[in-house]
N, CA, C and O of each residue as an XYZ file, in Angstrom:
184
protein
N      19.956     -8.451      1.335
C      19.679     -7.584      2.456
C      19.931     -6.118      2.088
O      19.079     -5.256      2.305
N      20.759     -5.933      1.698
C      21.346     -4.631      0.716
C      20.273     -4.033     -0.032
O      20.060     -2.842      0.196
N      19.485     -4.679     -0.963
C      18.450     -4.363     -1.678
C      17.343     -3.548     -0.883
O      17.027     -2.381     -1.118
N      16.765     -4.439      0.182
C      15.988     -4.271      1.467
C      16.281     -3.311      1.799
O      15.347     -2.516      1.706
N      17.426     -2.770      2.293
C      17.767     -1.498      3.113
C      17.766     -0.448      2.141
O      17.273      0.632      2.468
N      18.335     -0.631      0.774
C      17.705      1.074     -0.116
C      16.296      0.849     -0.372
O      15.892      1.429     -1.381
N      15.358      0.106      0.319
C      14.097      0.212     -0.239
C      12.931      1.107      0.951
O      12.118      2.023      0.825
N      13.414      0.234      2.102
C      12.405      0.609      3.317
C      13.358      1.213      4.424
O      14.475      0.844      4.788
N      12.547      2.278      4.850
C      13.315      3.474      5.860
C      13.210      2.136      7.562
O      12.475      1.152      7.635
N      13.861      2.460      8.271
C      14.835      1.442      9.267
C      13.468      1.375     10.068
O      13.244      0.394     10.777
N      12.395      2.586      9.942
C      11.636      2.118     11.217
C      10.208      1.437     10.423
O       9.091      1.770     10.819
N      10.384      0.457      9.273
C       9.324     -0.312      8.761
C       9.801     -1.845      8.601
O       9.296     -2.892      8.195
N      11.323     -1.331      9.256
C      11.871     -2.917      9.507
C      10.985     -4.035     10.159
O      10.531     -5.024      9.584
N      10.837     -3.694     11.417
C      10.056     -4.586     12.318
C       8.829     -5.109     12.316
O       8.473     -6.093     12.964
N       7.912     -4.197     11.301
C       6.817     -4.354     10.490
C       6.978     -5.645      9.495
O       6.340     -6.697      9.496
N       8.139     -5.175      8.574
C       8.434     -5.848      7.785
C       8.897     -7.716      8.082
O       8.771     -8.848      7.615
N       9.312     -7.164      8.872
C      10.334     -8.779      9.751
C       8.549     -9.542     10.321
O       8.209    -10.709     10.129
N       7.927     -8.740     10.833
C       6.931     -9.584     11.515
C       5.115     -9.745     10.214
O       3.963    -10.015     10.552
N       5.572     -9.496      9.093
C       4.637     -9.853      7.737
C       3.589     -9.417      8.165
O       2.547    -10.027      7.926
N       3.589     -7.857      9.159
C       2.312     -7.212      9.104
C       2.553     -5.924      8.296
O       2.258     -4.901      8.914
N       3.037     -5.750      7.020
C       2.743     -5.056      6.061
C       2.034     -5.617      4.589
O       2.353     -6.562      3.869
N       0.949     -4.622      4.478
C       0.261     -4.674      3.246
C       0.948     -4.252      2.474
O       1.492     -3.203      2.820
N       1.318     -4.808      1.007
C       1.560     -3.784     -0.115
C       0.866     -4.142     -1.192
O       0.620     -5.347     -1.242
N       0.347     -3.289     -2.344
C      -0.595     -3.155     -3.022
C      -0.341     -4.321     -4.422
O       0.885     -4.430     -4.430
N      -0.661     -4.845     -5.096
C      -0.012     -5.771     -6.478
C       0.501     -5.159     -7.127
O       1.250     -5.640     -7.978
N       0.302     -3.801     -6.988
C       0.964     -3.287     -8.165
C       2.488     -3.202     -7.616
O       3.492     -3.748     -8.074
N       2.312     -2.131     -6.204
C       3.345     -1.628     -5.716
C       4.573     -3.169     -5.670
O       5.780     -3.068     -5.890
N       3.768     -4.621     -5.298
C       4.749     -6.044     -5.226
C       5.675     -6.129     -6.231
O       6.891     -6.318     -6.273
N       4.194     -5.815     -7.588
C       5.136     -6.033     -8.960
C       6.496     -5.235     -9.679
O       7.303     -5.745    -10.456
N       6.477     -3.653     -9.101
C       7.604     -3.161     -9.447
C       8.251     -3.548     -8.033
O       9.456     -3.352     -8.189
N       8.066     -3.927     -6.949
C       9.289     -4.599     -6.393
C      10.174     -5.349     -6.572
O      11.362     -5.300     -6.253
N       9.296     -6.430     -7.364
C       9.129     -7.620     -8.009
C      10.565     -7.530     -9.332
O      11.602     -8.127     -9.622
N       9.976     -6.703     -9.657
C      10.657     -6.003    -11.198
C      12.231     -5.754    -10.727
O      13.090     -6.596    -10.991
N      12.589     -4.347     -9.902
C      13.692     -3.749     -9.493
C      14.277     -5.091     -8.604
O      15.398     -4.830     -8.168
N      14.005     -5.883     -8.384
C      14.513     -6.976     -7.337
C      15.365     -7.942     -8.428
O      16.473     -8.441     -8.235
N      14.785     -8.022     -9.254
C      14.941     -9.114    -10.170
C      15.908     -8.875    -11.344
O      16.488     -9.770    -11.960
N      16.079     -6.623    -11.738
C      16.598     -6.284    -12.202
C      18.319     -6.270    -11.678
O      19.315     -6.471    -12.372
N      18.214     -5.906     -9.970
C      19.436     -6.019     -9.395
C      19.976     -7.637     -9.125
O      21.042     -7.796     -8.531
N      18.972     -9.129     -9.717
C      19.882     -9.630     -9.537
C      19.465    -11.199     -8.992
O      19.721    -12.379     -9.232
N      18.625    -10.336     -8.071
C      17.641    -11.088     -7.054
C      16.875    -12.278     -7.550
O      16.268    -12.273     -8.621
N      16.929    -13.349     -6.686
C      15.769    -14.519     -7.398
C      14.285    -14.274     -6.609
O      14.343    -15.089     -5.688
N      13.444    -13.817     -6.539
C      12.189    -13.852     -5.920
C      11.404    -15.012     -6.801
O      11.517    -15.396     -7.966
N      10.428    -15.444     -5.524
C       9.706    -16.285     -5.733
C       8.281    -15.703     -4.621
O       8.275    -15.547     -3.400
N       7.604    -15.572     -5.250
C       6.227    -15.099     -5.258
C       5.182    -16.035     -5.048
O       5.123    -17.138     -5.593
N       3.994    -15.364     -3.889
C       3.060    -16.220     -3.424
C       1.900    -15.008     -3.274
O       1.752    -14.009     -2.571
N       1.403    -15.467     -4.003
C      -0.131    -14.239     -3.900
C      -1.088    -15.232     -3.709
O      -2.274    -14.929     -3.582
């Protein structure tokens, strides 16, 4: 959750919570990247 909050400003939360944000493959993949660098297990569905 920690990760989440230095990433997206508080008012793209609710966006976020309800999976009506687009983000681009690229922009996923360095999410993807820095997520995984701090730690994180992601598991990915494109």
């Amino acid at each position: 959750m920690l990760w989440l909050q230095t990433h997206f400003e508080n008012d793209q939360w609710e966006a976020l919570s309800n999976s009506t944000v687009i983000i681009s493959e690229e922009n996923s993949q360095l999410l993807i990247e820095d997520a995984t660098n701090a730690g994180l297990n992601i598991e990915c569905f494109f």
